[in-house]
C-alpha positions in Angstrom: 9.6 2.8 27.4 6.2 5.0 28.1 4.2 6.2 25.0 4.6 10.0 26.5 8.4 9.4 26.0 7.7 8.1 22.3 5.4 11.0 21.6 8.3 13.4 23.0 11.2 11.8 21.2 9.0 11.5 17.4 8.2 15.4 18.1 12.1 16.2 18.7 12.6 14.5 15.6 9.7 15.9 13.5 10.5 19.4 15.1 14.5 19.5 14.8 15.3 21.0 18.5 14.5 20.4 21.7 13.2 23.8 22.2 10.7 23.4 19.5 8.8 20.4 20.4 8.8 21.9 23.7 7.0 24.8 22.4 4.9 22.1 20.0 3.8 20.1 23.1 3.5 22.9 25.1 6.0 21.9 27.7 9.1 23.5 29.4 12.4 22.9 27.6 14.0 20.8 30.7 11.6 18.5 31.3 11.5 17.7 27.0 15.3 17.0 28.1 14.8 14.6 31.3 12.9 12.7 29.7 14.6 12.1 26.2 17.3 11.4 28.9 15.9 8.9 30.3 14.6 7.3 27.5 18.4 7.0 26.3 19.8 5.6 29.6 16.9 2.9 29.8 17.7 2.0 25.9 21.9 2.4 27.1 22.0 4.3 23.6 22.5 8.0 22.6 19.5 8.6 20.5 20.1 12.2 19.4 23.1 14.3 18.3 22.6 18.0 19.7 23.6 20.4 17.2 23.5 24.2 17.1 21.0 24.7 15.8 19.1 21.2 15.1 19.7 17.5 16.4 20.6 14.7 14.2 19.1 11.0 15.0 22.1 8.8 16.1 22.2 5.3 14.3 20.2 3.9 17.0 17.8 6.7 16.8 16.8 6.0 13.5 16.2 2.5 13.9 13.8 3.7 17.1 12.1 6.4 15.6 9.6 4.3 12.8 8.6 2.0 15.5 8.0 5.1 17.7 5.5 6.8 15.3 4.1 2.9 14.8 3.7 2.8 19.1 1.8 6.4 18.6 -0.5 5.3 15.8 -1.8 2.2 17.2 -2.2 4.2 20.4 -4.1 6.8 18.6 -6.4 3.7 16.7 -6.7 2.1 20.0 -8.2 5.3 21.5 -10.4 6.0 18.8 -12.0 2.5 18.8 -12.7 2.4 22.0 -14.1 6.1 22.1 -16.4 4.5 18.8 -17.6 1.3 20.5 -21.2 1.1 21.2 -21.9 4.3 18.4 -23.2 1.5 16.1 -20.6 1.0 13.2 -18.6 3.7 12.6 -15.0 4.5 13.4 -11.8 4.1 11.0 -11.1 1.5 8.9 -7.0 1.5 8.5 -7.0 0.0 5.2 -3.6 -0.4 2.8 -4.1 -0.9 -0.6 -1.3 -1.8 -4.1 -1.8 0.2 -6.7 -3.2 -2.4 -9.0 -6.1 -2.5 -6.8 -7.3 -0.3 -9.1 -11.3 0.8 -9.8 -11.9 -3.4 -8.7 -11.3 -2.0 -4.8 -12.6 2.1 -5.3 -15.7 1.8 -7.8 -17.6 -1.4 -6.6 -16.3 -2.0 -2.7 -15.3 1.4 -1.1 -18.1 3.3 -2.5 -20.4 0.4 -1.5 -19.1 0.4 1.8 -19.3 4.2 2.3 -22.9 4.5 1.3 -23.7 1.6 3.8 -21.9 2.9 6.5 -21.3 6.7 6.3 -20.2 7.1 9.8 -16.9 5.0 8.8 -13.7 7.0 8.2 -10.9 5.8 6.2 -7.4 5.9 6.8 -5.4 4.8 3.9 -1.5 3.3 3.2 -0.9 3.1 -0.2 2.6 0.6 -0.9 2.8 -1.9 -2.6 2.5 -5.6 -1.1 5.3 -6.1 1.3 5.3 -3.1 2.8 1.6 -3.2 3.5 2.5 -7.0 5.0 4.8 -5.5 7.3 2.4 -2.7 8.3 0.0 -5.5 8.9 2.5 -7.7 11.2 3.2 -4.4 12.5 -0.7 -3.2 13.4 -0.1 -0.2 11.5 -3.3 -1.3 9.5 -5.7 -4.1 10.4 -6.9 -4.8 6.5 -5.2 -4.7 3.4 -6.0 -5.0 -0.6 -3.2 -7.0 -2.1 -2.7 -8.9 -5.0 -1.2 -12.6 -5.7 1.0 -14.0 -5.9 2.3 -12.8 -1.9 3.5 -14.4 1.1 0.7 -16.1 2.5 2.1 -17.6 5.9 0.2 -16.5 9.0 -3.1 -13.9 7.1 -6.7 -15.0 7.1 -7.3 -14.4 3.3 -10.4 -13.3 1.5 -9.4 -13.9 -2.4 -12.0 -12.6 -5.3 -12.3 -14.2 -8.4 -9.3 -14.8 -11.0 -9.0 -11.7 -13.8 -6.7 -11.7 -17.1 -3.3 -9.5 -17.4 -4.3 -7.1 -20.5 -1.7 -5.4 -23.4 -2.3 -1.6 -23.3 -1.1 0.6 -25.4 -1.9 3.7 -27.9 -2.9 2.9 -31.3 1.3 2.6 -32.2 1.4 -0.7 -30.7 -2.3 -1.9 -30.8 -4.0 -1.5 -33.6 -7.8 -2.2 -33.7 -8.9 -5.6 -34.0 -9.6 -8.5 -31.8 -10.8 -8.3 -27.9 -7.8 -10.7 -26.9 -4.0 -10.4 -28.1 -1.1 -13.6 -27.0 2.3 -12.2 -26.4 4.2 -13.6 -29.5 2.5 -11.2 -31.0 4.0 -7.9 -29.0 7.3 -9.7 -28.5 8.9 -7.3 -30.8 7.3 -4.5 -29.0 8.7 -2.5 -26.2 6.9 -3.5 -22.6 7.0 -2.1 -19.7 5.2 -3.7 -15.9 5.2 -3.8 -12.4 7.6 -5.7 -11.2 5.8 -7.7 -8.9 4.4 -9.5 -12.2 8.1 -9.6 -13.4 8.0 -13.7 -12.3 4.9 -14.5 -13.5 5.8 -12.9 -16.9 9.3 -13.7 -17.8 7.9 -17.6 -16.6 4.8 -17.4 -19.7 8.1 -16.0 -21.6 10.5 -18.9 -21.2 7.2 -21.5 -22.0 7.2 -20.3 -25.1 10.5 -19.2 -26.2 10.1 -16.0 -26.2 12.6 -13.6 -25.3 10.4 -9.9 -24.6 12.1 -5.9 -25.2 11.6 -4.9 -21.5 11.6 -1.1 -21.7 10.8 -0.8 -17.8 10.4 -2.4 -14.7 8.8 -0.5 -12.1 7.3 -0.3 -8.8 3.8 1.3 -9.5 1.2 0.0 -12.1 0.2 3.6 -12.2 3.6 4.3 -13.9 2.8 1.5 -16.1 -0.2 3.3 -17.5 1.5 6.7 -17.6 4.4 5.2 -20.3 1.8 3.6 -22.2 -0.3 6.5 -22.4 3.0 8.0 -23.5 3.1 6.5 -26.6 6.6 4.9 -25.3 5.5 1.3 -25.5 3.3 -2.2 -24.3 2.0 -1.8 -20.9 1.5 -5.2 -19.2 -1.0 -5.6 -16.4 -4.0 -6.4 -14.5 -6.9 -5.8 -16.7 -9.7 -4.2 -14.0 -6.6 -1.6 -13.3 -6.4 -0.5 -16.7 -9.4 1.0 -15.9 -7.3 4.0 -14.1 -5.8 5.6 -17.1 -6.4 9.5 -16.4 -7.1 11.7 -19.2 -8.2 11.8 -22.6 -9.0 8.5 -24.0 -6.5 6.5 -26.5 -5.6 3.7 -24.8 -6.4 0.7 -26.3 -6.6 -2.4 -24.2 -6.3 -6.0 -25.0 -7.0 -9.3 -22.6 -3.6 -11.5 -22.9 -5.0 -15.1 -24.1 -2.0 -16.7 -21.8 -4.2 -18.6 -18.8 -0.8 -18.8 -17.2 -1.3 -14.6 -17.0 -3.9 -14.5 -14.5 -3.9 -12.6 -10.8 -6.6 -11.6 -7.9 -7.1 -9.1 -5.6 -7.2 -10.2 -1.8 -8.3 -8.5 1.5 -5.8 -9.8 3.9 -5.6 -9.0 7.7 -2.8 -10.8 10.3 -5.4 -14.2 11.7 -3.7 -13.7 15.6 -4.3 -9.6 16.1 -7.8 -8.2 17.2 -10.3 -7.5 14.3 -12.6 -4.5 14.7 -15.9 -4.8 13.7 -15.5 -2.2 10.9 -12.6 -4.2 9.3 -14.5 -7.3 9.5 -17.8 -6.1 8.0 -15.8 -4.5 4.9 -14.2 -8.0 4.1 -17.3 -9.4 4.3 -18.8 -6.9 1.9 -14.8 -7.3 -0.3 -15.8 -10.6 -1.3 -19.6 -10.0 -1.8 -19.8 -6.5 -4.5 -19.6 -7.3 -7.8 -16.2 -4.6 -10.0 
């Protein structure tokens, strides 16, 4: 397989007819065709369905077609490093970040970074931990912002300091009082969370005996804040991201006294692949700048 025949068959795809990415790539139609063709006889698969009007990927096609665009990417990173080297430090810096990352990764490390070294670009994946993993494994991006617990095996890890889940809530749930809440005391509540604390919660939960109203589960601690700010119950998260709730204030937050409750942000990066001298001078600054 040759990148040209990657970049031809992605911009099929993207483009919906042969005659299209021809035009995109400004090629004659036939030799678009020849070589799709020959892509598809070396693989021994049909690739694309030809239509009327559009083609359809064939199951093989859509297995082929993310690892394509992943072949073009790292071509395209590959390029642009080496086009970069010897400018000093500057470049891009393909960085994946979780959503919980919060204002701990933008306030303190990105903008720290930036002013430091301006030249620096930034091209970011946002997803949350295993698919940033597998865009790691997959040199997609060299660095990523995680949080624990996650799969450790095989990353060079760069952890910062422990923080404390926080309740957050409008004034429904949480009254004013003290700076620090347990959770047999919002048992009765409705909560909602991120799912990738579901283990670490529902674990606190069964230590105590406590059996939680789980209003929702989700997949972004974004989401989290939004139904809190929504008056619809007890969000349950990483205290430095409650610092994203958008909007007018009335969220009131309070650190969870459970020591079991307690996570940290990692910059992570695959220990075998190449590491660029931009990704390692922003770990080195991760674990140095203060939230």
């Amino acid at each position: 397989m040759e990148l040209r025949q990657m970049q031809i068959f992605c911009t099929i795809v993207e483009e919906g007819s042969l005659s299209a990415a021809a035009h995109k790539l400004h090629m004659a139609q036939p030799p678009v065709s020849i070589q799709l063709k020959k892509l598809e006889q070396e693989l021994g698969v049909q690739l694309l369905e030809r239509g009327a009007r559009r083609v359809q990927l064939t199951q093989a096609g859509r297995a082929l077609y993310p690892h394509a665009c992943r072949m073009l990417q790292m071509e395209k990173a590959a390029v642009q490093e080496v086009e970069d080297c010897g400018k000093g430090l500057q470049g891009v810096l393909r960085l994946g970040t979780v959503s919980s990352s919060g204002t701990a990764l933008l306030h303190a490390r990105v903008q720290a970074f930036h002013a430091r070294y301006p030249q620096v670009r930034f091209e970011l994946h946002e997803g949350n931990t295993f698919e940033l993993i597998e865009q790691l494994r997959a040199g997609v991006i060299e660095v990523a912002v995680v949080r624990t617990p996650f799969p450790q095996q095989g990353m060079e890890c760069t952890y910062l300091a422990e923080e404390p889940m926080a309740a957050v809530a409008t004034q429904r749930w949480l009254p004013a009082g003290e700076e620090t809440i347990a959770l047999p005391q919002i048992q009765t509540y409705p909560w909602i969370y991120y799912r990738r604390f579901e283990g670490l919660i529902e674990q606190c939960c069964r230590q105590q005996g406590i059996r939680p109203q789980v209003l929702c589960k989700n997949e972004d601690a974004r989401t989290t804040l939004l139904w809190a700010q929504a008056g619809l119950g007890v969000g349950i998260m990483p205290l430095s991201a409650t610092r994203m709730a958008l909007g007018p204030a009335g969220l009131i937050t309070r650190t969870l006294s459970e020591p079991e409750l307690r996570t940290r942000l990692a910059a992570i990066r695959v220990r075998t692949h190449y590491q660029s001298a931009v990704a390692a001078q922003f770990i080195q600054m991760f674990a140095q700048e203060k939230a």
